[in-house]
MARVO-331284 format. One line per field, with one value per residue: residue number from 1; residue in one letter; chain; z, y, x of N, C-alpha, C in turn. Coordinates in nm, 2 decimals, always signed. Layout:
pos NUM|...
code A|...
unit A|...
nzz Z|...
nyy Y|...
nxx X|...
cazz Z|...
cayy Y|...
caxx X|...
czz Z|...
cyy Y|...
cxx X|...
This chain:
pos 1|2|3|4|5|6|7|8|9|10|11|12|13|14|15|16|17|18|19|20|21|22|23|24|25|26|27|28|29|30|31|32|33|34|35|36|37|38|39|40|41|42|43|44|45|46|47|48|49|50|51|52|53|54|55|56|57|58|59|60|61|62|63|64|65|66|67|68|69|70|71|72|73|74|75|76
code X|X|X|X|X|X|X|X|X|X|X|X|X|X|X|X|X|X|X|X|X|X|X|X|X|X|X|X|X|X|X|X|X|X|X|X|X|X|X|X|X|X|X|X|X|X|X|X|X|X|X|X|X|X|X|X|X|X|X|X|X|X|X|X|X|X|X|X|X|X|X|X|X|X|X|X
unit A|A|A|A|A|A|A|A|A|A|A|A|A|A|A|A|A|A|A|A|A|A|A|A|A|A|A|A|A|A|A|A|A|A|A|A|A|A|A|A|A|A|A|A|A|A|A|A|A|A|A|A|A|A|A|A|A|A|A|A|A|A|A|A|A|A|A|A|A|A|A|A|A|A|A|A
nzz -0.02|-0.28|-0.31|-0.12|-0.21|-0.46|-0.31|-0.26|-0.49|-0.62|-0.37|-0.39|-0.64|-0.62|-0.42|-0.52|-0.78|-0.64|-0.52|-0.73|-0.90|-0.79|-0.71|-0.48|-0.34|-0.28|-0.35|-0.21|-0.28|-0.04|+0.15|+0.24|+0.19|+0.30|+0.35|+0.34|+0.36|+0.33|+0.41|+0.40|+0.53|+0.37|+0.49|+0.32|+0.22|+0.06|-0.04|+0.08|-0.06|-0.01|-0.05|+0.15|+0.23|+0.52|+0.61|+0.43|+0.37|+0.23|+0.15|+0.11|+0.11|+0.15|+0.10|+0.10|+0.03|+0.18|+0.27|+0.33|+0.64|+0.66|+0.59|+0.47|+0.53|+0.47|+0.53|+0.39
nyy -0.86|-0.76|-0.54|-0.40|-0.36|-0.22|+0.00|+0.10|+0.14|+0.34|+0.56|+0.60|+0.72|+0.93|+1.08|+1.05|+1.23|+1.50|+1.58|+1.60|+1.83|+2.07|+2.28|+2.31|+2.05|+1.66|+1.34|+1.00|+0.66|+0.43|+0.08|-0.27|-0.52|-0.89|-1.15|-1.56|-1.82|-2.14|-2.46|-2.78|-3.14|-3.46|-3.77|-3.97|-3.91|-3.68|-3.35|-3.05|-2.73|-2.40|-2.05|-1.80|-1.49|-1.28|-1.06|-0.82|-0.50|-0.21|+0.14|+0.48|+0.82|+1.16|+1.53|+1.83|+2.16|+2.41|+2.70|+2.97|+2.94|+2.67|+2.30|+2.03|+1.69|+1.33|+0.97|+0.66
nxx -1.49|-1.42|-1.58|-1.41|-1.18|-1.22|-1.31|-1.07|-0.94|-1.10|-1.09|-0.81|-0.74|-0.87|-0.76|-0.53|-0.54|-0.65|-0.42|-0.26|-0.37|-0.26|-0.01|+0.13|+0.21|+0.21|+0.21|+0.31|+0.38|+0.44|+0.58|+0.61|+0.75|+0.77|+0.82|+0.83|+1.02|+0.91|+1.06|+0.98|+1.05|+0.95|+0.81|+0.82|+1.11|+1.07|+1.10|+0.91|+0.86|+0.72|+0.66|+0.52|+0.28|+0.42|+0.25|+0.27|+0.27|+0.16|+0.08|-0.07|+0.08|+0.02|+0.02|-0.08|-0.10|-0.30|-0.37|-0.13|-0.15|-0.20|-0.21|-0.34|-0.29|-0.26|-0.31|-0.31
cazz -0.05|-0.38|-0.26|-0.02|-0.34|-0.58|-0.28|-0.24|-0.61|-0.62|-0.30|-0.45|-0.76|-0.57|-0.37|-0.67|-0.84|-0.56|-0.51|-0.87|-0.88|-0.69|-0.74|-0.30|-0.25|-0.31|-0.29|-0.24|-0.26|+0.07|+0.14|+0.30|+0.18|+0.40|+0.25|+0.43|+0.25|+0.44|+0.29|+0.48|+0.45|+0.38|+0.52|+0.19|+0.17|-0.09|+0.00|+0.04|+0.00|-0.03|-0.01|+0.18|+0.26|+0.65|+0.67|+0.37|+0.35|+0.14|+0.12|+0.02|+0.18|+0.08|+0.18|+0.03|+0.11|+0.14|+0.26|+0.39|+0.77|+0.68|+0.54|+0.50|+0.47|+0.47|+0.52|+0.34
cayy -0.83|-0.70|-0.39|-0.35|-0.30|-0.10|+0.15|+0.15|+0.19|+0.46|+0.67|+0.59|+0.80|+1.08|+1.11|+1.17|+1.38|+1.62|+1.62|+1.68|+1.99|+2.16|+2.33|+2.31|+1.88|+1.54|+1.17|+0.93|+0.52|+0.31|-0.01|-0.34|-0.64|-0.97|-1.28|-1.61|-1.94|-2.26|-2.59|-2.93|-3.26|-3.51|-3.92|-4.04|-3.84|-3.56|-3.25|-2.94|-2.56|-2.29|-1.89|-1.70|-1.36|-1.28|-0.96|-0.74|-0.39|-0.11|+0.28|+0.65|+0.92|+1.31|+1.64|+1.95|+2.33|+2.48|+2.85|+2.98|+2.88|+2.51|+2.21|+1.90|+1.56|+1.16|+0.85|+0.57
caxx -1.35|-1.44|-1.63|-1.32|-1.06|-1.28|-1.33|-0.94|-0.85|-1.18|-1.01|-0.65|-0.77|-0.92|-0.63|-0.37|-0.66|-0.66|-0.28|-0.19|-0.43|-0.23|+0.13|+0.21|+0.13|+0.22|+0.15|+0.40|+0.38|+0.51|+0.51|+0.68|+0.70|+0.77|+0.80|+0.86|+1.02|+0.91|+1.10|+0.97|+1.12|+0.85|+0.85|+0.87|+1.18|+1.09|+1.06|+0.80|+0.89|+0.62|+0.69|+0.35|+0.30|+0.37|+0.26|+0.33|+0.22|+0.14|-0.07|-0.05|+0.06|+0.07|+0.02|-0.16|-0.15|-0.45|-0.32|-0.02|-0.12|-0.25|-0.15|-0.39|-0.24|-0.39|-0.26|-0.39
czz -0.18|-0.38|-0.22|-0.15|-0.45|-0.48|-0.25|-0.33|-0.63|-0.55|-0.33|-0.56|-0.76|-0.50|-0.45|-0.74|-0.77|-0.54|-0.61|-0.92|-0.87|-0.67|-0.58|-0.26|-0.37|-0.28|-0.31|-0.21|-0.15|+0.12|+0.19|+0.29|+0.28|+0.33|+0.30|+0.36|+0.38|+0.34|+0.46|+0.46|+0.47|+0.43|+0.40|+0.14|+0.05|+0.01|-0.02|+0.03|-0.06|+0.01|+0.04|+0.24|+0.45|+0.69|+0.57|+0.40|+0.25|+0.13|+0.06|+0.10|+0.11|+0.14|+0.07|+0.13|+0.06|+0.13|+0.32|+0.54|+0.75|+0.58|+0.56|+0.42|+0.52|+0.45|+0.48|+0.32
cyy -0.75|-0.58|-0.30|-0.28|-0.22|+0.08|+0.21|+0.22|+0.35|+0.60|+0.71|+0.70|+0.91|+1.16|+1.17|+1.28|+1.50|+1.69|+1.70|+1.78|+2.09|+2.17|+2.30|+2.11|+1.80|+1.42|+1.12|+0.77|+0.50|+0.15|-0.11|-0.47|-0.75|-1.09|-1.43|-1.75|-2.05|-2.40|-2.72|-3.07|-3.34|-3.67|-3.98|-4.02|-3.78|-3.47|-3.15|-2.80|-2.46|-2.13|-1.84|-1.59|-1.39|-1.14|-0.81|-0.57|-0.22|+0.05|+0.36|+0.68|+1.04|+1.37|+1.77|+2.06|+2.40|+2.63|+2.87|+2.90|+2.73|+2.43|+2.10|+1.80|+1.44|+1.07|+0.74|+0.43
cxx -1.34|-1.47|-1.49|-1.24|-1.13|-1.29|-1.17|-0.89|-0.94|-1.08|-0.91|-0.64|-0.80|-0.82|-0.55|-0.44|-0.60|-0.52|-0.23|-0.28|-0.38|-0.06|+0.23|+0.15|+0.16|+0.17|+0.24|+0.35|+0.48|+0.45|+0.60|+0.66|+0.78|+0.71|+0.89|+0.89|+0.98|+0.95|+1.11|+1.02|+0.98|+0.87|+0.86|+0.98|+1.19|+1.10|+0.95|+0.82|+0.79|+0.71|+0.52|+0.41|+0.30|+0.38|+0.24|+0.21|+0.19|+0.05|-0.01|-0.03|+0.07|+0.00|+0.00|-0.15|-0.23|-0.44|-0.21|-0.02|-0.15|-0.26|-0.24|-0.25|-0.30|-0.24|-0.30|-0.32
């Protein structure tokens, strides 16, 4: 899991690098969070309420022009 997020923030870095190079291209942040409260009654009568993630989301996107006819872009 560790490898996983160093090669995210690495690629994340090369990404805006290459974007902001370049006068025709952007990167924009998206992302979606989802967030779920659960509140239990307990037999002792207390209660229990937690918040967990169900789902959330997050990447890059942007788009570079390379020459008049063509346009790279990534999703990340």
């Amino acid at each position: 899991m560790k490898k996983s997020l160093i090669a995210i923030a690495v690629s994340s870095v090369v990404f805006t690098s290459i974007a902001q190079a370049s006068d025709d291209s952007y990167v924009d942040a998206y992302g979606n969070i989802q967030l779920v409260y659960h509140n239990s009654d307990l037999s002792d009568g207390g209660s229990e309420s937690e918040i967990t993630d169900n789902g959330s989301t997050f990447g890059f996107k942007g788009e570079s022009r390379i020459n008049n006819d063509l346009t790279g872009f990534f999703k990340y």
